[in-house]
N, C-alpha and C positions, 0 to 999 in steps of 0.2 A: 064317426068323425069327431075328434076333437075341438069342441066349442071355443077353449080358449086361443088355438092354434088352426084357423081355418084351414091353411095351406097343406096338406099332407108331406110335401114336401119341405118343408121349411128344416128340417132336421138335416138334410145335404146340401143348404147352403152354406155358402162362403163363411167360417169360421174366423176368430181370430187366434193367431198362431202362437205370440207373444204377450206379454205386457211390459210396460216399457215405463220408467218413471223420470222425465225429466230436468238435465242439468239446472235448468233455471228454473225447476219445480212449479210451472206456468208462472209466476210472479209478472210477467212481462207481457200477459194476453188478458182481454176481457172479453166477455162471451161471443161478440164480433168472429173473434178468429178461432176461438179453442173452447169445446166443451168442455172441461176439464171433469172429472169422474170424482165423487166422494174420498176414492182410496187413492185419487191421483197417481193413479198405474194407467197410461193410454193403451185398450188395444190395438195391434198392428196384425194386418192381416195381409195374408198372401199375396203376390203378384199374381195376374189373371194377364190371359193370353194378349190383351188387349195393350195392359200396362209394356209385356213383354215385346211388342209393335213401335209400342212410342219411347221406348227407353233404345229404340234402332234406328230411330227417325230425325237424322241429323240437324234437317231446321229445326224442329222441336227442340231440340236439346241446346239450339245456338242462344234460343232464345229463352229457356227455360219452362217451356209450355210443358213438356215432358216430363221433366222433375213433379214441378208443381202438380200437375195430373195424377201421376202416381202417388205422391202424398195424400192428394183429397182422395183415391182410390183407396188404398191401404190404412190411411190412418182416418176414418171419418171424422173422429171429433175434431181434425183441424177443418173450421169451417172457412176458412179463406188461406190458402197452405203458401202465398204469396207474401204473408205475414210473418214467416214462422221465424223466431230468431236466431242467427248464425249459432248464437250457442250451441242451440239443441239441434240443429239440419245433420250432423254428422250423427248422432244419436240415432234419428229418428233412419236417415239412410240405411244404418249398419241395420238398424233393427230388421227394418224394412227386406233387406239382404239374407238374413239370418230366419225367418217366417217365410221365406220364397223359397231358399234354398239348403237350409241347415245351419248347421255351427263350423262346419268344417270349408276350407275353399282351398283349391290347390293350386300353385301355383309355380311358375320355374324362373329362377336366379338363377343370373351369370355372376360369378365371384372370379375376379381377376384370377384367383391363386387355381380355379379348380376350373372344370369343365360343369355347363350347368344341369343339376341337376331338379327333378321332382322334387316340391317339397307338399306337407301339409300344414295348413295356417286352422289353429283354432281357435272361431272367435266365441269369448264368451260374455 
């Protein structure tokens, strides 16, 4: 057993999927809301089944408990994710989106001129 890592499992926990370096480059948080990292790249990590619950769970989401959850879920270093500023929330979402699901998201348009077809959106 490895002494510095007691857990033998610890190697297939929850990873983070991205790094992610924010619009407002923390300028607008102190250690209250946001760890911020040396290299100021935040990791963001996967949605887990749970998050995947509360992002279906309507009152939650009337009221933003959902949101907010999934961000303290996914992005640890924000430490109060009810703070975070609207700058970076569309950032931190897509990442969020993108570490859960890929880079790729499909999705179908109706265009007046055509009948709607498949498309694929890639986000990068």
């Amino acid at each position: 057993m490895d002494h510095n890592n007691p857990n033998p499992l610890a190697k297939h926990f929850r990873q983070p999927a991205i790094y992610v370096t924010l619009p407002s480059n923390g300028m607008y948080y102190d250690e209250n809301i946001l760890v911020m990292p040396e290299n100021k790249e935040i990791p963001i990590y996967p949605m887990t089944a749970l998050d995947e619950i509360a992002y279906r769970t309507a009152d939650a989401l009337f009221n933003g408990a959902a949101i907010a959850n999934v961000i303290k879920s996914c992005i640890p270093a924000f430490v109060d994710p009810w703070k975070v500023s609207t700058l970076d929330l569309d950032t931190l979402l897509i990442a969020i989106r993108i570490a859960s699901y890929g880079h790729e998201m499909e999705f179908t348009s109706k265009c007046p001129s055509s009948a709607a077809k498949p498309m694929s959106l890639v986000l990068i």
